[in-house]
PQR file of N, CA, C, O and H, with PARSE charges and radii, in Angstrom:
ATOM      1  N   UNK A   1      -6.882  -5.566   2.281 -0.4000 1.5000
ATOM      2  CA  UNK A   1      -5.469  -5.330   2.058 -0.0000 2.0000
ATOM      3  C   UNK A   1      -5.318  -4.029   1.280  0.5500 1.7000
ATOM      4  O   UNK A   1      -5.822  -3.831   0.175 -0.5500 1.4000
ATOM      5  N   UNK A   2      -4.437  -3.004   2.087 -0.4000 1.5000
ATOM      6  CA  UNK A   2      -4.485  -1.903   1.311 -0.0000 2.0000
ATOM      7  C   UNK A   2      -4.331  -1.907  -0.461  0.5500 1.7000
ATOM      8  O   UNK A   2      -4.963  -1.282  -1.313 -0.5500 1.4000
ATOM      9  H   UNK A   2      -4.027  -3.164   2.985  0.4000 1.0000
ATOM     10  N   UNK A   3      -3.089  -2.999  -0.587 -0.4000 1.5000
ATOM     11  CA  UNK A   3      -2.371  -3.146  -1.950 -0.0000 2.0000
ATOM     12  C   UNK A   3      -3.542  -3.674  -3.023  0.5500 1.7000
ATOM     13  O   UNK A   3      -3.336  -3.934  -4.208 -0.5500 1.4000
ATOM     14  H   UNK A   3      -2.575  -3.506   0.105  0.4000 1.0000
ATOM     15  N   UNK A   4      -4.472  -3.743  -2.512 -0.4000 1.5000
ATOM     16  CA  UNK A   4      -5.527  -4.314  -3.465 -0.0000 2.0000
ATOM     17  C   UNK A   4      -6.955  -3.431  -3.446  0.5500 1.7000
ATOM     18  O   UNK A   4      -7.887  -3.783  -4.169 -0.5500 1.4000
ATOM     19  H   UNK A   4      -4.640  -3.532  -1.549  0.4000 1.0000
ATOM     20  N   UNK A   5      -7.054  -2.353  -2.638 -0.4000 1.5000
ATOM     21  CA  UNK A   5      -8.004  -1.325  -2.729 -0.0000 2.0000
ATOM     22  C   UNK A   5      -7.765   0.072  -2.743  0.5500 1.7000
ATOM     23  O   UNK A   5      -8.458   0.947  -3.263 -0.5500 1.4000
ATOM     24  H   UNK A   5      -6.297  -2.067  -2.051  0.4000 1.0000
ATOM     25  N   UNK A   6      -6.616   0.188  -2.059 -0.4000 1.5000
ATOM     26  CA  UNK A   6      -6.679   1.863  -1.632 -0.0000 2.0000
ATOM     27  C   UNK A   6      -5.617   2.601  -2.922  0.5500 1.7000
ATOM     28  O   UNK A   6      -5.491   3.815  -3.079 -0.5500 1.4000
ATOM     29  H   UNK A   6      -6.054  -0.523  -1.637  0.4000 1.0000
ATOM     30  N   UNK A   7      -5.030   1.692  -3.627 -0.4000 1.5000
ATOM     31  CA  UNK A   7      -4.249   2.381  -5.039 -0.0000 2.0000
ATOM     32  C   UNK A   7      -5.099   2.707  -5.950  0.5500 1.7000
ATOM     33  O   UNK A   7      -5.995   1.897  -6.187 -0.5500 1.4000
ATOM     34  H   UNK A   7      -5.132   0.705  -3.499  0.4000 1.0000
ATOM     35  N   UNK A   8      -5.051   3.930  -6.678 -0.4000 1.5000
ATOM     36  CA  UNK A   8      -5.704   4.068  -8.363 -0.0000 2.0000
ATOM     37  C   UNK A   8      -5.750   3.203  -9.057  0.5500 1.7000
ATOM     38  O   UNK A   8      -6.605   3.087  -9.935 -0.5500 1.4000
ATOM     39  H   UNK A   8      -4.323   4.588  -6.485  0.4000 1.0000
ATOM     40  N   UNK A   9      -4.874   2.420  -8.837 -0.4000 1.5000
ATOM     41  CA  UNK A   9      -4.655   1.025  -9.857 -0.0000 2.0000
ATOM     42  C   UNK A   9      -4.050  -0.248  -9.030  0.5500 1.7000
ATOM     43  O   UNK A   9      -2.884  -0.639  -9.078 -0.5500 1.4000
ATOM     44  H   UNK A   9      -4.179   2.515  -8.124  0.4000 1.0000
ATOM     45  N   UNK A  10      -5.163  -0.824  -8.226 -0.4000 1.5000
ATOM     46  CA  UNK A  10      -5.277  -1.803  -7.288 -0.0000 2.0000
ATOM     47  C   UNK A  10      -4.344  -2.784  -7.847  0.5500 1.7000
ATOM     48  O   UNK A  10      -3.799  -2.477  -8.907 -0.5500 1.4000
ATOM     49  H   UNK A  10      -6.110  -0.506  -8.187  0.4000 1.0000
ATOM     50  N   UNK A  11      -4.013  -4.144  -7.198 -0.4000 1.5000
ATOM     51  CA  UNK A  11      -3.409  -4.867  -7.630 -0.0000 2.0000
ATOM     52  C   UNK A  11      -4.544  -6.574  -7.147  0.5500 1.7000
ATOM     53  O   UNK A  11      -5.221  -6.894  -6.170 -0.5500 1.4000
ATOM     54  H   UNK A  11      -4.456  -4.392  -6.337  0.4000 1.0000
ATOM     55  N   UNK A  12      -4.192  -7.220  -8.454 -0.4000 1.5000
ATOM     56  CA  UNK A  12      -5.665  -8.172  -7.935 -0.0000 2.0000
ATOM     57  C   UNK A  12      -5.063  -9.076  -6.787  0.5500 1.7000
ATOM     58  O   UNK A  12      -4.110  -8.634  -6.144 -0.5500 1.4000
ATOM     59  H   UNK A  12      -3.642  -6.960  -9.248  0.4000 1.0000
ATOM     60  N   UNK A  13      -5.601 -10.368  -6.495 -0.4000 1.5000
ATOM     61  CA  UNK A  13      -5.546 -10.759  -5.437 -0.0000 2.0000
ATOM     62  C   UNK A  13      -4.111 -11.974  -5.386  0.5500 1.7000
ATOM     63  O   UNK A  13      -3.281 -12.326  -4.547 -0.5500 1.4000
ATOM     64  H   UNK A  13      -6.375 -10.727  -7.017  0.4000 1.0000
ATOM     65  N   UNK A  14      -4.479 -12.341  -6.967 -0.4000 1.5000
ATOM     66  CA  UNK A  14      -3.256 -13.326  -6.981 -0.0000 2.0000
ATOM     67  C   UNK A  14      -2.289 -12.895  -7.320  0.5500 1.7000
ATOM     68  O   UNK A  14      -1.441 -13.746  -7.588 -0.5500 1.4000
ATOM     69  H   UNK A  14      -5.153 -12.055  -7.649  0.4000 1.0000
ATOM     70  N   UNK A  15      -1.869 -11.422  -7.500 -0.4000 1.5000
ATOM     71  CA  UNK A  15      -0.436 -10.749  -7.569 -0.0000 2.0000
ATOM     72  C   UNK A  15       0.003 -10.567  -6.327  0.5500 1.7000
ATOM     73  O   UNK A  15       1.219 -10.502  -6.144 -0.5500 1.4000
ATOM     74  H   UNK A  15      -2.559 -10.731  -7.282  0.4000 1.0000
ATOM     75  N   UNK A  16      -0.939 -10.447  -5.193 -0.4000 1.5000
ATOM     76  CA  UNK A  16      -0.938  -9.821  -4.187 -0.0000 2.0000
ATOM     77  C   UNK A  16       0.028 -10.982  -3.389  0.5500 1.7000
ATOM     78  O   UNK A  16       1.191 -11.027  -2.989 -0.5500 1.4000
ATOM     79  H   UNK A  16      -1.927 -10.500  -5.342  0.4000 1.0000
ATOM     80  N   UNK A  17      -0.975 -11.753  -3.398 -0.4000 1.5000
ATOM     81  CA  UNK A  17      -0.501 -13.536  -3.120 -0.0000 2.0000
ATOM     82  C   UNK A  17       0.769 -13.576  -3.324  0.5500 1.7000
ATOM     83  O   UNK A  17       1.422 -13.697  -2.288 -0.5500 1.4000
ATOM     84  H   UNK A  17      -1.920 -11.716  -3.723  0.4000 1.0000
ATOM     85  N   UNK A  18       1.504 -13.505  -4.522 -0.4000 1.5000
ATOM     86  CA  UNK A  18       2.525 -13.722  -5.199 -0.0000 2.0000
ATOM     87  C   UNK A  18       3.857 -13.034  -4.744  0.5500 1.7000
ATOM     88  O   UNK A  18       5.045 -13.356  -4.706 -0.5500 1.4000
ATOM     89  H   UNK A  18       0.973 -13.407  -5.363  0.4000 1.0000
ATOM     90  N   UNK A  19       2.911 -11.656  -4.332 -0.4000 1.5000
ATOM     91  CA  UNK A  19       4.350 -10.998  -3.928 -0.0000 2.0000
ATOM     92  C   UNK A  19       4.438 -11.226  -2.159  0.5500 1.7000
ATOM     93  O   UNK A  19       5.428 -10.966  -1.476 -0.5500 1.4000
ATOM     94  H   UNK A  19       1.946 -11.395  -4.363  0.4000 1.0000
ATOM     95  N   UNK A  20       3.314 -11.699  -1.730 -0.4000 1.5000
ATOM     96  CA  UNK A  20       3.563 -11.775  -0.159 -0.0000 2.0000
ATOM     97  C   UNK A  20       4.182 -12.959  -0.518  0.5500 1.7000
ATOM     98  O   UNK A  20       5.378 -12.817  -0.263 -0.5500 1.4000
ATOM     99  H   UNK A  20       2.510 -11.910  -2.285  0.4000 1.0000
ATOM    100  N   UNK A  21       3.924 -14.306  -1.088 -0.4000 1.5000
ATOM    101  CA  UNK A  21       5.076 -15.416  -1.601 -0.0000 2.0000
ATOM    102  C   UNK A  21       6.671 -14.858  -1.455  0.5500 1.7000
ATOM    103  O   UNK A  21       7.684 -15.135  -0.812 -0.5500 1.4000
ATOM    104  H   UNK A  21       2.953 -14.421  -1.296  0.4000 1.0000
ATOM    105  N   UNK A  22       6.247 -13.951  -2.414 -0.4000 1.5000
ATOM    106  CA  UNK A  22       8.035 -14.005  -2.581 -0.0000 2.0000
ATOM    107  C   UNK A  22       8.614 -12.935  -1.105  0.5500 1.7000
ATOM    108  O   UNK A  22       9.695 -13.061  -0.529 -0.5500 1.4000
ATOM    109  H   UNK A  22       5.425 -13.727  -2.937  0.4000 1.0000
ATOM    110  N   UNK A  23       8.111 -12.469  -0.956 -0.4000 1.5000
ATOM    111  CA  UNK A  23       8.598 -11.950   0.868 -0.0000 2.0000
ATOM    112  C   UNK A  23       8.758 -12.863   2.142  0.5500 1.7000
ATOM    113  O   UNK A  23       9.325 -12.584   3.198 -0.5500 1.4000
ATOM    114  H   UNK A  23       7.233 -12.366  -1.424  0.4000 1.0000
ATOM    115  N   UNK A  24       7.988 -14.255   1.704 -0.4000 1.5000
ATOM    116  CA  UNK A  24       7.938 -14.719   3.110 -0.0000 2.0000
ATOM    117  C   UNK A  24       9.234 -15.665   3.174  0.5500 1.7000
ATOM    118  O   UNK A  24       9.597 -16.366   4.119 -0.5500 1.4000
ATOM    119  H   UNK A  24       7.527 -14.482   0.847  0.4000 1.0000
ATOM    120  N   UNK A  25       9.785 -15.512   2.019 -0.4000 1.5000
ATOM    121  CA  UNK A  25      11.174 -16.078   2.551 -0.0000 2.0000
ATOM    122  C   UNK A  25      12.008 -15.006   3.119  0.5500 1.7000
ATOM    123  O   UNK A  25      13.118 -15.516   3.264 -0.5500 1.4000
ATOM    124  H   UNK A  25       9.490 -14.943   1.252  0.4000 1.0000
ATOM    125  N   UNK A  26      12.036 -14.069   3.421 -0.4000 1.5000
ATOM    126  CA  UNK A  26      12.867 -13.291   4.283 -0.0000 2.0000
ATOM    127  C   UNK A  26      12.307 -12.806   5.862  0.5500 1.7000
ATOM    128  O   UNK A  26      12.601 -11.826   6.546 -0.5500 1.4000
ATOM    129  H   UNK A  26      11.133 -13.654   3.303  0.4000 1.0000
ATOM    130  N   UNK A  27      11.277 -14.070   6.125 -0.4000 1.5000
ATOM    131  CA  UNK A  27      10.201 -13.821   7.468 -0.0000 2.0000
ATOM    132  C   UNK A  27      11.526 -14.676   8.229  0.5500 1.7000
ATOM    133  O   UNK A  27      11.869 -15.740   7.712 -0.5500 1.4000
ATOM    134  H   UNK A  27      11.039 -14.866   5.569  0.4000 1.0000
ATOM    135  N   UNK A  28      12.014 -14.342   9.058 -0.4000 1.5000
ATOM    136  CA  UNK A  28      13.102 -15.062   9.615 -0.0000 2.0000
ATOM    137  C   UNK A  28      11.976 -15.148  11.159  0.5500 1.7000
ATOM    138  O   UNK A  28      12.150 -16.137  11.870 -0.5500 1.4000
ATOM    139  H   UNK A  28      11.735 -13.478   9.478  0.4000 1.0000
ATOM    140  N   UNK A  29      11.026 -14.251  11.541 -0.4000 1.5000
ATOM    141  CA  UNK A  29      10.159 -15.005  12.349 -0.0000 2.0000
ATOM    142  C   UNK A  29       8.896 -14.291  12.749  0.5500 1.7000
ATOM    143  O   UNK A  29       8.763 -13.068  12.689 -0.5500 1.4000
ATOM    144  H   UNK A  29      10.885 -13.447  10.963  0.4000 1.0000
ATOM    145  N   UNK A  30       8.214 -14.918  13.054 -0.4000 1.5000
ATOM    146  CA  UNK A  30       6.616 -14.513  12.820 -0.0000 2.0000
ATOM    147  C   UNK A  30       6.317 -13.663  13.862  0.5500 1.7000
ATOM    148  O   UNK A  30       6.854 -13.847  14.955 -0.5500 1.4000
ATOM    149  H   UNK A  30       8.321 -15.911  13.103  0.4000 1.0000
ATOM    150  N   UNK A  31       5.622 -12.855  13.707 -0.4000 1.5000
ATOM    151  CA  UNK A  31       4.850 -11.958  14.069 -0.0000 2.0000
ATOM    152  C   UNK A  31       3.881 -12.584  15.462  0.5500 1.7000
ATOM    153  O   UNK A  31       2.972 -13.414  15.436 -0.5500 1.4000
ATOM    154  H   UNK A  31       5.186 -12.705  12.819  0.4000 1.0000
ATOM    155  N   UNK A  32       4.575 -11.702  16.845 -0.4000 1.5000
ATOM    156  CA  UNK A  32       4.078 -12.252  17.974 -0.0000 2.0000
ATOM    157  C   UNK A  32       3.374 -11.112  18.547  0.5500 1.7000
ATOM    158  O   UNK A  32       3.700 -10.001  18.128 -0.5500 1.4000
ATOM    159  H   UNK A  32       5.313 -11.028  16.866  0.4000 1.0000
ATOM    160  N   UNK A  33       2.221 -11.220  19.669 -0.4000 1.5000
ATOM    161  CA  UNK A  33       1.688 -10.536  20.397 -0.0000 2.0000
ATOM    162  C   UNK A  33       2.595  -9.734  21.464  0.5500 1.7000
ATOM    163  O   UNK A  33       2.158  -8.849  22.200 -0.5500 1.4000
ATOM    164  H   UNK A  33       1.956 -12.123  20.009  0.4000 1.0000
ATOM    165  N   UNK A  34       4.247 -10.297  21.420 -0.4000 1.5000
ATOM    166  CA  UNK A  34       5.047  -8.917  21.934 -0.0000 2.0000
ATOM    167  C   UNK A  34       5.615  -8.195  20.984  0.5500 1.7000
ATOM    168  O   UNK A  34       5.932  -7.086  21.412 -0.5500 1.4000
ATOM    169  H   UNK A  34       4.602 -11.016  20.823  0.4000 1.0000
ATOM    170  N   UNK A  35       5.819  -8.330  20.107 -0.4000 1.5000
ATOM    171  CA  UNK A  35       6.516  -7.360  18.681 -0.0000 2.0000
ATOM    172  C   UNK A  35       5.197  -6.261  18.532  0.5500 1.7000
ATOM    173  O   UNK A  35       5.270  -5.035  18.455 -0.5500 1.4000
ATOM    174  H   UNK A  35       5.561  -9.232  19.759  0.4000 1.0000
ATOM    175  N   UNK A  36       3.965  -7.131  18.520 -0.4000 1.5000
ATOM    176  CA  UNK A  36       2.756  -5.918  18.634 -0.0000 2.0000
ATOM    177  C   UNK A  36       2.664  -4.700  19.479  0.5500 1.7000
ATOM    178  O   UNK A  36       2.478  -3.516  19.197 -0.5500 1.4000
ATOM    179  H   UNK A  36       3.906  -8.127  18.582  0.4000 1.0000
ATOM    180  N   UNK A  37       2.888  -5.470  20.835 -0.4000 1.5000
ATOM    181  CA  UNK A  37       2.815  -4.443  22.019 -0.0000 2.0000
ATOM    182  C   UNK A  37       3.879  -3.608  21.982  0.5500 1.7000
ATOM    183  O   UNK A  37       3.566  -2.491  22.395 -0.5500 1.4000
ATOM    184  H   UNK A  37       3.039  -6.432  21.064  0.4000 1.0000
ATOM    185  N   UNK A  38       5.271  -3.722  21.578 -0.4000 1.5000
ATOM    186  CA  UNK A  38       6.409  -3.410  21.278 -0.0000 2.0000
ATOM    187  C   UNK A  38       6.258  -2.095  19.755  0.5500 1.7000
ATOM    188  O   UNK A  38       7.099  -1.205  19.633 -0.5500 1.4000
ATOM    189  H   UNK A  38       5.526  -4.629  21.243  0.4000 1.0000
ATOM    190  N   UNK A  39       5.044  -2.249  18.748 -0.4000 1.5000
ATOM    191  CA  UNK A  39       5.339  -1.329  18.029 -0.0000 2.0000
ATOM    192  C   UNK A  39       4.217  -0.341  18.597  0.5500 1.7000
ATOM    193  O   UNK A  39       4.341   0.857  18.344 -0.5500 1.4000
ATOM    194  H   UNK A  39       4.360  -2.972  18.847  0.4000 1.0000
ATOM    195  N   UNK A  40       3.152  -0.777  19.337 -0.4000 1.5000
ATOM    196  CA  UNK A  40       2.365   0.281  19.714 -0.0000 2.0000
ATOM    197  C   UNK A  40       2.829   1.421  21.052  0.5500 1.7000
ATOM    198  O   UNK A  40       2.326   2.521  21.281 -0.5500 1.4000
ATOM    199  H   UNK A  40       3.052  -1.751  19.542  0.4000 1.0000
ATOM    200  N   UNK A  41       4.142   0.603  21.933 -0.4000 1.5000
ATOM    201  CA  UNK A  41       4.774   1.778  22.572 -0.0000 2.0000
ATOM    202  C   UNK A  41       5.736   2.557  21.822  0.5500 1.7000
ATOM    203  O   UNK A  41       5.859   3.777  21.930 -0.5500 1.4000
ATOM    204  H   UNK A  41       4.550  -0.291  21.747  0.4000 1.0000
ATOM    205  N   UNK A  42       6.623   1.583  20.824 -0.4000 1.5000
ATOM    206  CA  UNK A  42       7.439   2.785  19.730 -0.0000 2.0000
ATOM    207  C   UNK A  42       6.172   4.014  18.874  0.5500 1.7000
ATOM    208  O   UNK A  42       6.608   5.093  18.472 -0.5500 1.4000
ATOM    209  H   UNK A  42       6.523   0.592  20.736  0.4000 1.0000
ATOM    210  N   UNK A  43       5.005   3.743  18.737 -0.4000 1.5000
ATOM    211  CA  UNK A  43       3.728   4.308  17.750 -0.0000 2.0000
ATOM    212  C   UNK A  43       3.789   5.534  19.121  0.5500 1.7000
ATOM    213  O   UNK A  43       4.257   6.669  19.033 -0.5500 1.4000
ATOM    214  H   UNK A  43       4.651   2.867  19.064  0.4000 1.0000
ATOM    215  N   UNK A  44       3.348   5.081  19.994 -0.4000 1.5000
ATOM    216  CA  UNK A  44       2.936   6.314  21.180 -0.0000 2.0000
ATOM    217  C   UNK A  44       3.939   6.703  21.432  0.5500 1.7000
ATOM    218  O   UNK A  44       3.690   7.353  22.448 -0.5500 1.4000
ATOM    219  H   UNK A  44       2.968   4.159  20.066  0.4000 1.0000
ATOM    220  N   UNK A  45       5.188   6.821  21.216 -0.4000 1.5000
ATOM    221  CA  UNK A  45       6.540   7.523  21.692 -0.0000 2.0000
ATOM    222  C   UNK A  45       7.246   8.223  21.041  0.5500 1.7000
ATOM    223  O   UNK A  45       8.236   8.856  21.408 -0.5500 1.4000
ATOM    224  H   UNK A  45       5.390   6.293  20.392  0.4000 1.0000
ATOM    225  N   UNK A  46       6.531   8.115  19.501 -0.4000 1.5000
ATOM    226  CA  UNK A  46       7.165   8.174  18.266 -0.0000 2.0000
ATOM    227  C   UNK A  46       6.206   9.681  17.769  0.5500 1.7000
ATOM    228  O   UNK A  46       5.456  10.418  18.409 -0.5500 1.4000
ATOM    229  H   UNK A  46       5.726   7.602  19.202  0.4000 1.0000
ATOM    230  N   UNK A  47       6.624   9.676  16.470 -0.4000 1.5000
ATOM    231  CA  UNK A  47       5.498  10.643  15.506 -0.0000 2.0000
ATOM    232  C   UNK A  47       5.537   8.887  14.215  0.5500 1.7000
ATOM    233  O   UNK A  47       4.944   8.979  13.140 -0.5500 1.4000
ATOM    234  H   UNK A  47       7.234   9.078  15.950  0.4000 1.0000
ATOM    235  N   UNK A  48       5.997   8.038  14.445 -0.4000 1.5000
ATOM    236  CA  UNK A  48       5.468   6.746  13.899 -0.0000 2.0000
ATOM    237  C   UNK A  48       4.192   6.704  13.859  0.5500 1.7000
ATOM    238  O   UNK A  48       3.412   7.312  14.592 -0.5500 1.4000
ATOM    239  H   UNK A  48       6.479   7.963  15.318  0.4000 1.0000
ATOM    240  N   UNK A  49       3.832   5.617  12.566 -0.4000 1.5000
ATOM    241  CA  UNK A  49       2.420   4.949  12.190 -0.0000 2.0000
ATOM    242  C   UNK A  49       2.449   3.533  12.701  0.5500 1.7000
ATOM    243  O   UNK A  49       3.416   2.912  12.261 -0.5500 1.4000
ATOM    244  H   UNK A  49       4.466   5.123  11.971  0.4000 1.0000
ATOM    245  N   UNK A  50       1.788   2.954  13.379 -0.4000 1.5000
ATOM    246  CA  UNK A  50       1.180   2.101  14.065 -0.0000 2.0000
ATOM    247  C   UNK A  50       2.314   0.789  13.098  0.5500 1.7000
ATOM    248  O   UNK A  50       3.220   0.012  13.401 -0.5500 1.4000
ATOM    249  H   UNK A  50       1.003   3.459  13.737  0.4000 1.0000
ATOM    250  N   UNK A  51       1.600   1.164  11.910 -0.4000 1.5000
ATOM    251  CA  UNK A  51       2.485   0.222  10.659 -0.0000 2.0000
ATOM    252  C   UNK A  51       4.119   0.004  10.423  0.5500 1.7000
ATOM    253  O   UNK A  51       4.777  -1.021  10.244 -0.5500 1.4000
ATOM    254  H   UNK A  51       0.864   1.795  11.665  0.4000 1.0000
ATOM    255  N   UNK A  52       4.514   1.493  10.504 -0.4000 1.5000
ATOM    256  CA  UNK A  52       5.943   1.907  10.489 -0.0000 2.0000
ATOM    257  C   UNK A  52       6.658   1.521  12.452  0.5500 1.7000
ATOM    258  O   UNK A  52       7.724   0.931  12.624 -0.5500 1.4000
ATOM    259  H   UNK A  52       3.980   2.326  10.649  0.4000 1.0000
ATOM    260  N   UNK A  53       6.204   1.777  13.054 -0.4000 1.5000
ATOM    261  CA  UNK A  53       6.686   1.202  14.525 -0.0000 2.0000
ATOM    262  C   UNK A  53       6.582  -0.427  14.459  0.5500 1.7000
ATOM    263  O   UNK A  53       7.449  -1.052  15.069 -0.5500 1.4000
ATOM    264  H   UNK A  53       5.338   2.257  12.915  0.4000 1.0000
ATOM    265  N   UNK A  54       5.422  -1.258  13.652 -0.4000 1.5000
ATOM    266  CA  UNK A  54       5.601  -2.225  13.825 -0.0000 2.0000
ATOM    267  C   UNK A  54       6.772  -2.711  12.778  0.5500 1.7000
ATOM    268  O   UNK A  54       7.122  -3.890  12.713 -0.5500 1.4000
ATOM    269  H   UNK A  54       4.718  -0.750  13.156  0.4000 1.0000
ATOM    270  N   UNK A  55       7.225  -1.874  12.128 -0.4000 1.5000
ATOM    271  CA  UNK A  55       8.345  -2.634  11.077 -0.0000 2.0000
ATOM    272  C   UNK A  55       9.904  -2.778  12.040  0.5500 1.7000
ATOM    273  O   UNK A  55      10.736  -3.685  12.066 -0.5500 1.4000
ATOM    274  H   UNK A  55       6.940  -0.916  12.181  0.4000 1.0000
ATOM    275  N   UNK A  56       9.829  -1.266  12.878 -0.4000 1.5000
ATOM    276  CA  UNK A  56      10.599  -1.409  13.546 -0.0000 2.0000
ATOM    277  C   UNK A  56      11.092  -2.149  14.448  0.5500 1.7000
ATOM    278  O   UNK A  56      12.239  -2.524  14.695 -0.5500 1.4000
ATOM    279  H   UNK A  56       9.153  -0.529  12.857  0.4000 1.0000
ATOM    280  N   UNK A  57       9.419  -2.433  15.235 -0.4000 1.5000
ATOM    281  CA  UNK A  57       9.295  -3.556  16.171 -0.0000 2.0000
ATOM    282  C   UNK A  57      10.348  -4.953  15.895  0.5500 1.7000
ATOM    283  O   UNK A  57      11.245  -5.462  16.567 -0.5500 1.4000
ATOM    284  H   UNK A  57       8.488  -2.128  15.035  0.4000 1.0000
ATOM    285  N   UNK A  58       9.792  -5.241  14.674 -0.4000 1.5000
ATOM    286  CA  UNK A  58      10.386  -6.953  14.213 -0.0000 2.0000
ATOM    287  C   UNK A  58      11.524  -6.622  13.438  0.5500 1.7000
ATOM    288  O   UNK A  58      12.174  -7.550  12.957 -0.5500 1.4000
ATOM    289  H   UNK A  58       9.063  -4.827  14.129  0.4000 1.0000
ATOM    290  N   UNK A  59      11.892  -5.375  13.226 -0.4000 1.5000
ATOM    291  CA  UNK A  59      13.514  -5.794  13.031 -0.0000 2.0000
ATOM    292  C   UNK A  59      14.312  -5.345  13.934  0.5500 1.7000
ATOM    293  O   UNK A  59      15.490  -5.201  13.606 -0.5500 1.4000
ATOM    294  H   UNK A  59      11.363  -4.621  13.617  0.4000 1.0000
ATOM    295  N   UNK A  60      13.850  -4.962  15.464 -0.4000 1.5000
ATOM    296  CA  UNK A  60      14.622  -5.096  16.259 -0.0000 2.0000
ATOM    297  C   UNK A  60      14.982  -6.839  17.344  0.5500 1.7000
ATOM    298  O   UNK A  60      15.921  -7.288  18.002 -0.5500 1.4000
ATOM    299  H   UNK A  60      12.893  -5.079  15.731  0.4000 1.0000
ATOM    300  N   UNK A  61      13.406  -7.342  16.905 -0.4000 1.5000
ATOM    301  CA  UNK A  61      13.233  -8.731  17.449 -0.0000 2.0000
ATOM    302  C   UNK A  61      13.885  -9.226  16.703  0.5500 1.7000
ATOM    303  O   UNK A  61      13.697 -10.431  16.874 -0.5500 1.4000
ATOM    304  H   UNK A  61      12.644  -6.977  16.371  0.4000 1.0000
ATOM    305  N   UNK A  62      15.083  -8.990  15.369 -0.4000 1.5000
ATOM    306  CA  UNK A  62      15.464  -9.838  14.614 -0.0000 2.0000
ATOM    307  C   UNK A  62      17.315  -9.260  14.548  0.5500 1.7000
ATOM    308  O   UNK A  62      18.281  -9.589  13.859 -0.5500 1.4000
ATOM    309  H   UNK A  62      15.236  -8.011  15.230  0.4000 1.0000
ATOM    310  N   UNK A  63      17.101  -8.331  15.588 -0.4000 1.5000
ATOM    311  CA  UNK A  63      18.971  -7.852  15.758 -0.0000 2.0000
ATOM    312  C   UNK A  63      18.982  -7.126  14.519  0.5500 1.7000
ATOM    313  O   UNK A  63      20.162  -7.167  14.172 -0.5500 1.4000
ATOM    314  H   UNK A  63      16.316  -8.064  16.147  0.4000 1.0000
ATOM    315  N   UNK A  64      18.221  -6.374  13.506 -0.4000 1.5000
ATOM    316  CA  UNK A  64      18.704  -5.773  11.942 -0.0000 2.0000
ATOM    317  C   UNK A  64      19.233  -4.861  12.291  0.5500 1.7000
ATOM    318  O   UNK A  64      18.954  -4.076  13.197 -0.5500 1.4000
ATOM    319  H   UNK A  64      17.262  -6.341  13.787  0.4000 1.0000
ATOM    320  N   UNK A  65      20.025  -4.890  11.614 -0.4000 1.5000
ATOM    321  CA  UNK A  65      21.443  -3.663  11.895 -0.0000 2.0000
ATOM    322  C   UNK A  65      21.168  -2.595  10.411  0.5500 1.7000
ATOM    323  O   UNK A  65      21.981  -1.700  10.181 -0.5500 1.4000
ATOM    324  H   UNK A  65      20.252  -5.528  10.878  0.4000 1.0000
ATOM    325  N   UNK A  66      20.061  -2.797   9.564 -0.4000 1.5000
ATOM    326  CA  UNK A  66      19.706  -1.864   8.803 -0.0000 2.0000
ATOM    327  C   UNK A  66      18.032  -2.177   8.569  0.5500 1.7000
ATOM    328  O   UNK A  66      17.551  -3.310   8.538 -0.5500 1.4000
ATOM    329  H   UNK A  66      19.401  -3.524   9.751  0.4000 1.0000
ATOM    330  N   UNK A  67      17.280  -0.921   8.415 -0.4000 1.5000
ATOM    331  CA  UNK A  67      16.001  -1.462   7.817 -0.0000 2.0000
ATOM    332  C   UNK A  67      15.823  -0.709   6.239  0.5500 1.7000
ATOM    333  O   UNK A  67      14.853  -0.980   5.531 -0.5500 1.4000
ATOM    334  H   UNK A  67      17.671  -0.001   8.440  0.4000 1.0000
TER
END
């Protein structure tokens, strides 16, 4: 998990925990093998990161009218 290695000042595992906790109440729905395929054609169409197309991906599978 990036949030726990790739910072100067990592974050340990049960903060990590804690804050994916407190996010998964705003998962209104899980992460499918078409939202995937869906951010890797926005990634190749885009100047998007694989990561950033997939955000897009699932808040278009979710109608967000802001991200």
């Amino acid at each position: 998990m990036n949030a726990t290695r790739k910072p100067r000042s990592p974050i340990g595992h049960a903060v990590a925990r804690e804050i994916v906790a407190a996010y998964a109440a705003w998962v209104r729905r899980p992460t499918d093998a078409v939202t995937v395929l869906r951010a890797i054609e926005l990634a190749g169409a885009s100047r998007l990161s694989f990561w950033d197309a997939l955000i897009v991906a699932a808040a278009e599978d979710v109608e967000a009218t802001e991200i």
